[in-house]
C-alpha positions as CSV (number, residue, x, y, z in Angstrom):
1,X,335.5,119.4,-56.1
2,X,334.7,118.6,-59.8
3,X,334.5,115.0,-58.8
4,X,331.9,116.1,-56.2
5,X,329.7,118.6,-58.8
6,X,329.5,115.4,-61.5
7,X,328.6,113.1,-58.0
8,X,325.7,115.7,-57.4
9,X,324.4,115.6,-61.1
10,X,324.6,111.7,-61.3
11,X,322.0,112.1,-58.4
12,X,319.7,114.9,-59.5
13,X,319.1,113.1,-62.6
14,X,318.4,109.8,-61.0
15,X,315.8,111.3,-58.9
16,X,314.9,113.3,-61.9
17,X,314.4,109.9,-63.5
18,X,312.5,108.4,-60.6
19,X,310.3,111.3,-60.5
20,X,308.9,110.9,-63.8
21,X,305.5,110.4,-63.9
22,X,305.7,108.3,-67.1
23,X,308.1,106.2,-65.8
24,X,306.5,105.1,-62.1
25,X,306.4,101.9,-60.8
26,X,303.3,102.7,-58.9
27,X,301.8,104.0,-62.3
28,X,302.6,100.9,-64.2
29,X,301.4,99.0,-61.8
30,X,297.9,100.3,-61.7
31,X,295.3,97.6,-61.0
32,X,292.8,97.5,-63.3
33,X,289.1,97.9,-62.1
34,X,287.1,95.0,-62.1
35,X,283.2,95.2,-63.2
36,X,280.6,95.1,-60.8
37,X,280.0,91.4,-61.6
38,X,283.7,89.9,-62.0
39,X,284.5,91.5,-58.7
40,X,281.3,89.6,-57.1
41,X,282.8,86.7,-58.6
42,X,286.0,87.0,-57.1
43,X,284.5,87.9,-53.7
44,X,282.3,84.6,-53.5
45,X,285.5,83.0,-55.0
46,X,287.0,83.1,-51.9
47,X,284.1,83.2,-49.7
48,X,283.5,79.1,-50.9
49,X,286.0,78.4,-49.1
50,X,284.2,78.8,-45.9
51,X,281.8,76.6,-46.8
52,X,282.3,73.1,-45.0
53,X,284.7,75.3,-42.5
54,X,283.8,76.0,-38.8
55,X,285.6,78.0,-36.2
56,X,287.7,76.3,-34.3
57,X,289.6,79.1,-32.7
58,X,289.7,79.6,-28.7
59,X,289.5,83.0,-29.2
60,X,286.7,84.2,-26.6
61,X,284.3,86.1,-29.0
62,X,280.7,88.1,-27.7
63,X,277.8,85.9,-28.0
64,X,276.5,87.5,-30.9
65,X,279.4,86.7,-33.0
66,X,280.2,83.5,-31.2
67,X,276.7,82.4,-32.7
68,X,277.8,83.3,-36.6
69,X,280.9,81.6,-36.1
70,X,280.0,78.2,-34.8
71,X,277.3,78.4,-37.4
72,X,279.5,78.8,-40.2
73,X,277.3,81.3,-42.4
74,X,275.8,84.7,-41.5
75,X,272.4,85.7,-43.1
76,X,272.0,89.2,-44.5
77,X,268.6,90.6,-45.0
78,X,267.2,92.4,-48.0
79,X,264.2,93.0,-50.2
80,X,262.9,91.0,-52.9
81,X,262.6,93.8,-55.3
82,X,266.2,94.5,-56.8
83,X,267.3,97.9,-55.6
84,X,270.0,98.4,-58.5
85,X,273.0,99.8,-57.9
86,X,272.8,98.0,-54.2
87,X,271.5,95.1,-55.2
88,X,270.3,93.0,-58.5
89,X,270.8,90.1,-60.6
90,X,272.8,90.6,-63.3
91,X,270.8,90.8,-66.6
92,X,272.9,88.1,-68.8
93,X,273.5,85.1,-65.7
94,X,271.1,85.9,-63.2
95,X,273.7,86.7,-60.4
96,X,272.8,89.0,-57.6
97,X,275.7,91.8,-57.4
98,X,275.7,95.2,-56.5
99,X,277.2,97.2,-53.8
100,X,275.4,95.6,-50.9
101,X,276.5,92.1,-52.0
102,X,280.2,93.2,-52.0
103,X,279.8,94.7,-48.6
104,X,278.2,91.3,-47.4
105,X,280.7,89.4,-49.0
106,X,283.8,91.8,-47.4
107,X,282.0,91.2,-44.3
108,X,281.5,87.4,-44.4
109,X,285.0,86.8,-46.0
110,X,286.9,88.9,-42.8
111,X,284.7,86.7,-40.5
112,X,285.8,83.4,-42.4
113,X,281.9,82.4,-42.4
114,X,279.4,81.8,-45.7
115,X,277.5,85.0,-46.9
116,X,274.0,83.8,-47.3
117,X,271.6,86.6,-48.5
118,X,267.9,86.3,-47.6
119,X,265.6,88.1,-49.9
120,X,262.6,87.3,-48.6
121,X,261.0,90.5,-47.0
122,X,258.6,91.7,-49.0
123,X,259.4,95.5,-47.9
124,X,262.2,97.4,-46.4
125,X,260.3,97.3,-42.7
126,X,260.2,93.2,-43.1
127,X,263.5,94.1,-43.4
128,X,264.1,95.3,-40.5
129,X,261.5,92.3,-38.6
130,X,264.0,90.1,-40.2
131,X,266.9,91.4,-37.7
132,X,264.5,91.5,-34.9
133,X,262.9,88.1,-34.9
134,X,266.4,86.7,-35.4
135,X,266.1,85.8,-38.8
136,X,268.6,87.6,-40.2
137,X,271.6,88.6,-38.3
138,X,272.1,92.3,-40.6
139,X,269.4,94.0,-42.3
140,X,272.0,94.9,-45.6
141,X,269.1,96.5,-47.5
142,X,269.9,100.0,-49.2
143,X,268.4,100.6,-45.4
144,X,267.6,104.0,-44.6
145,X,268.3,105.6,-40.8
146,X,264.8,106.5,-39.5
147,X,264.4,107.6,-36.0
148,X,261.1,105.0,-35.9
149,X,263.5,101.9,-37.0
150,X,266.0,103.1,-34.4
151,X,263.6,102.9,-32.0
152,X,263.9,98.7,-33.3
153,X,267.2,98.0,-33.9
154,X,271.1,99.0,-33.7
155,X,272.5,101.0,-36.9
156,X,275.9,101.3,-37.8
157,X,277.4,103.8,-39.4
158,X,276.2,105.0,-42.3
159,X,278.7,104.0,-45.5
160,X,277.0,106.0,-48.1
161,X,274.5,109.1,-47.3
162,X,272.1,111.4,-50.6
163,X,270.3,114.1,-51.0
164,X,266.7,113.5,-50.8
165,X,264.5,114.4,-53.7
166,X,261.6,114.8,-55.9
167,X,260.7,114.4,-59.5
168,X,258.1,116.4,-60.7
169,X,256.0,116.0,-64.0
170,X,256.2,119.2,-65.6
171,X,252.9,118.5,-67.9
172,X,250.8,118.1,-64.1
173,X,252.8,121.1,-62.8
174,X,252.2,122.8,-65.5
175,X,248.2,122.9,-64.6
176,X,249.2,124.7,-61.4
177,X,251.8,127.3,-62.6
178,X,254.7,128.4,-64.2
179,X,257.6,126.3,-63.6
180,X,259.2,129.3,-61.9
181,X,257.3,129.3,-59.0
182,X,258.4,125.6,-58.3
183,X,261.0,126.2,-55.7
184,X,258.1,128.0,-54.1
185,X,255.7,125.7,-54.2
186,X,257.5,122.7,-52.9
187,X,257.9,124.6,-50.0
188,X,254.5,124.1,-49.1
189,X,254.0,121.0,-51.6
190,X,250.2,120.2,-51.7
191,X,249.3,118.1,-54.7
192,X,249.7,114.2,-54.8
193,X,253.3,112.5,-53.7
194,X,254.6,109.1,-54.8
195,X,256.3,107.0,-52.7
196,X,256.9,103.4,-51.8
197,X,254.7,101.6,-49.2
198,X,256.9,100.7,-45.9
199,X,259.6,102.7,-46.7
200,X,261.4,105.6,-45.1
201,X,260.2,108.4,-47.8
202,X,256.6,107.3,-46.8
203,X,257.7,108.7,-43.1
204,X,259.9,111.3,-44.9
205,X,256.8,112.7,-47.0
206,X,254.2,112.6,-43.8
207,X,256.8,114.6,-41.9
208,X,258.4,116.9,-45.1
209,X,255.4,117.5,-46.7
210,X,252.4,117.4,-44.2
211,X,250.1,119.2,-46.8
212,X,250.8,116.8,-49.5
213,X,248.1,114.0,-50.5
214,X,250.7,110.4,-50.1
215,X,249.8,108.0,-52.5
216,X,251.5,104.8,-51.9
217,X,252.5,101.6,-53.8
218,X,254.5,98.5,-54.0
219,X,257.0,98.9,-55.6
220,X,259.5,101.7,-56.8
221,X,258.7,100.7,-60.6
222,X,255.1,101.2,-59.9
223,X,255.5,104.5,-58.3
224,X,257.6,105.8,-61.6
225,X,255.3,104.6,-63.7
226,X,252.2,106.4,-62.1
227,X,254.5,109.3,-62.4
228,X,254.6,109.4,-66.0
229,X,250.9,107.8,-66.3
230,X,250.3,111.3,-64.5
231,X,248.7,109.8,-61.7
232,X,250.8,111.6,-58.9
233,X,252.5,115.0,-59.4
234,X,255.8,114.0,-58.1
235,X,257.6,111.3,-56.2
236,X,259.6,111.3,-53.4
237,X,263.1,109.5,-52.6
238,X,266.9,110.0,-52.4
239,X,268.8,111.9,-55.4
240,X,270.7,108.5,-56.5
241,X,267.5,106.7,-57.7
242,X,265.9,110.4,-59.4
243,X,269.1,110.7,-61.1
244,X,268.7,106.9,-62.5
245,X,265.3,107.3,-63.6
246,X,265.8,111.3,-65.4
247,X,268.8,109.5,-67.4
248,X,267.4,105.7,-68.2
249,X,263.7,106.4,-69.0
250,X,263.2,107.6,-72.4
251,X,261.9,111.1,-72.1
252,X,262.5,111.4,-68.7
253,X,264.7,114.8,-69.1
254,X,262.0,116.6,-71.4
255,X,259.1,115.6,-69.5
256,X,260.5,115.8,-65.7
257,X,261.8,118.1,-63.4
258,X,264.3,116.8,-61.0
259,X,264.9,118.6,-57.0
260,X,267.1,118.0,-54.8
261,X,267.0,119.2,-51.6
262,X,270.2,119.9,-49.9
263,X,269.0,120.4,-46.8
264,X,267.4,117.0,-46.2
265,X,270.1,113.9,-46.3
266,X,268.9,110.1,-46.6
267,X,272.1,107.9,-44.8
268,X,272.0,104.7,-45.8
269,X,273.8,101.7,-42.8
270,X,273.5,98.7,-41.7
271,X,271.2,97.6,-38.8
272,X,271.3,94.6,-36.0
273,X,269.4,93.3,-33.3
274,X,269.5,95.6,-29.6
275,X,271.1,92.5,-28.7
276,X,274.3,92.6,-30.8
277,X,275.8,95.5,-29.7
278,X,279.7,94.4,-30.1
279,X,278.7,93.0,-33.4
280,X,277.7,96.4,-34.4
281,X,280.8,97.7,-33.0
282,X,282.7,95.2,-34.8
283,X,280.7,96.3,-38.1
284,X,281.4,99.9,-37.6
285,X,285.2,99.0,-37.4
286,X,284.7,97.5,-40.5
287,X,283.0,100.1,-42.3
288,X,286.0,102.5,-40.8
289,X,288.7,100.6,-42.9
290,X,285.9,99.9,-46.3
291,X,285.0,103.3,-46.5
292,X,289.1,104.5,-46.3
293,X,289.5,102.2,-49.0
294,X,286.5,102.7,-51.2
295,X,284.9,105.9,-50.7
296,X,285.5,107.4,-54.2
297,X,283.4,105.0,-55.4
298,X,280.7,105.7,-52.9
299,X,279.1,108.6,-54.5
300,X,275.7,108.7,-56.0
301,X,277.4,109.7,-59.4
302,X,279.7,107.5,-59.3
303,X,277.3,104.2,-58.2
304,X,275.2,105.3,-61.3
305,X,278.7,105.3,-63.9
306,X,279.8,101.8,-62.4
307,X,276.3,100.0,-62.8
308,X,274.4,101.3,-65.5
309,X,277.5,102.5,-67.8
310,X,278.7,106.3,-68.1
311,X,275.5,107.8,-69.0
312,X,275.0,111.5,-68.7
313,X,274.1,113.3,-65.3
């Protein structure tokens, strides 16, 4: 018996031991995260090896992805204008990275084809031509799910999904009332609405906020900056990119009024031609086992920490 009680404490302490959270395998083995740009790097590391390599596999494969294979390279689609945190060149080399160029080059690599990204369109609906005239083979554009678009094209699954929002310059507001009688207002929101030309939040701000005068522009950058020229009272898009512009531009807090309106969502997937419907299929697999993988990272929070540095919310 005593031989058994000192047997029994040899093994509660062993366990104890193995238990310890100080003293984990799993804990000090803990990869470290790699940047936005070294883990581009090490994605189109290993995508060169696809390069001069063509399938040669019997495996009987829908047309659609037949096509990518025998071709080597598949061609994703996005807009000129970087869309930081999707997709951007990196400041200090000029590389284009962001979360959009992972996802590509994830895609490309589990295919064993070349990522090739076309930033060509000129808009996020040349975008979506891009698919449709067989240009591109995925519109992988920070792409927003708009009844219209799905009228064009086959979306996948969203992989990341925000609040839609407004900013509001309080100094504009401000000639129409108190800024307690905001929430109220919006409700029936009736002065003059920024947004970008071709875009989902131009649709969003017809349908949202039909008494609202929309004034459109190029780019994103222009629209901000009419904001704070005073030109429009507020502009209009998903909580991600409010939140970037209230904590990057200098006096952005003190001078404007961010809203977000839970009610409203912007999801953000992929889209391919009506005729690739197993290779959307095969996408949404994909996205199934990505989004198990990364999904703590694929919060609008936590897109902002990773690309533009911890800055406050």
């Amino acid at each position: 018996m005593k031989f058994c009680h000192i047997f029994l404490l040899c093994i509660v302490s062993l366990v104890i031991v193995s238990c310890n959270p100080k003293t984990t395998a799993l804990e000090r083995s803990q990869p470290i995260e790699l940047s936005p740009l070294e883990n581009i790097r090490r994605l189109a590391e290993e995508n060169k090896q696809f390069l001069t390599i063509r399938s040669t596999s019997n495996t009987i494969h829908p047309p659609e992805i037949k096509a990518i294979l025998q071709r080597g390279h598949i061609i994703f689609a996005m807009v000129a204008q970087d869309q930081k945190p999707f997709f951007y060149h990196d400041e200090q080399t000029g590389e284009l990275i962001g979360l959009d160029v992972e996802i590509g080059y994830e895609i490309a690599n589990r295919l064993g084809v070349q990522a090739v990204f076309n930033q060509e369109a000129q808009s996020f609906d040349e975008v979506v031509l891009k698919v449709i005239n067989k240009e591109a083979d995925i519109a992988l554009s920070k792409l927003s799910v708009t009844t219209r678009r799905a009228e064009l094209v086959r979306y996948t699954n969203p992989y990341i999904s925000f609040r839609q929002a407004l900013l509001i310059n309080r100094l504009e507001f401000a000639k129409i009332g108190p800024e307690e009688h905001l929430a109220d207002y919006i409700k029936k929101f009736q002065g003059s609405l920024g947004v970008i030309k071709n875009s989902s939040y131009m649709n969003y701000g017809i349908t949202n906020f039909p008494f609202a005068n929309i004034v459109s522009f190029d780019t994103w950058e222009q629209t901000v900056n009419a904001l704070f020229a005073g030109q429009v009272l507020a502009v209009y898009r998903d909580e991600g990119e409010i939140l970037i512009v209230n904590t990057t531009r200098k006096d952005a807090s003190i001078l404007m009024k961010p809203v977000f309106i839970n009610d409203k969502r912007d999801p953000i997937a992929m889209a391919v031609s009506v005729d690739a419907p197993l290779l959307q299929e095969w996408l949404n697999v994909f996205l199934d086992e990505y989004l198990l993988q990364n999904r703590r990272n694929l919060t609008p929070s936590r897109l902002i920490e990773r690309h533009f540095g911890n800055i406050e919310k």
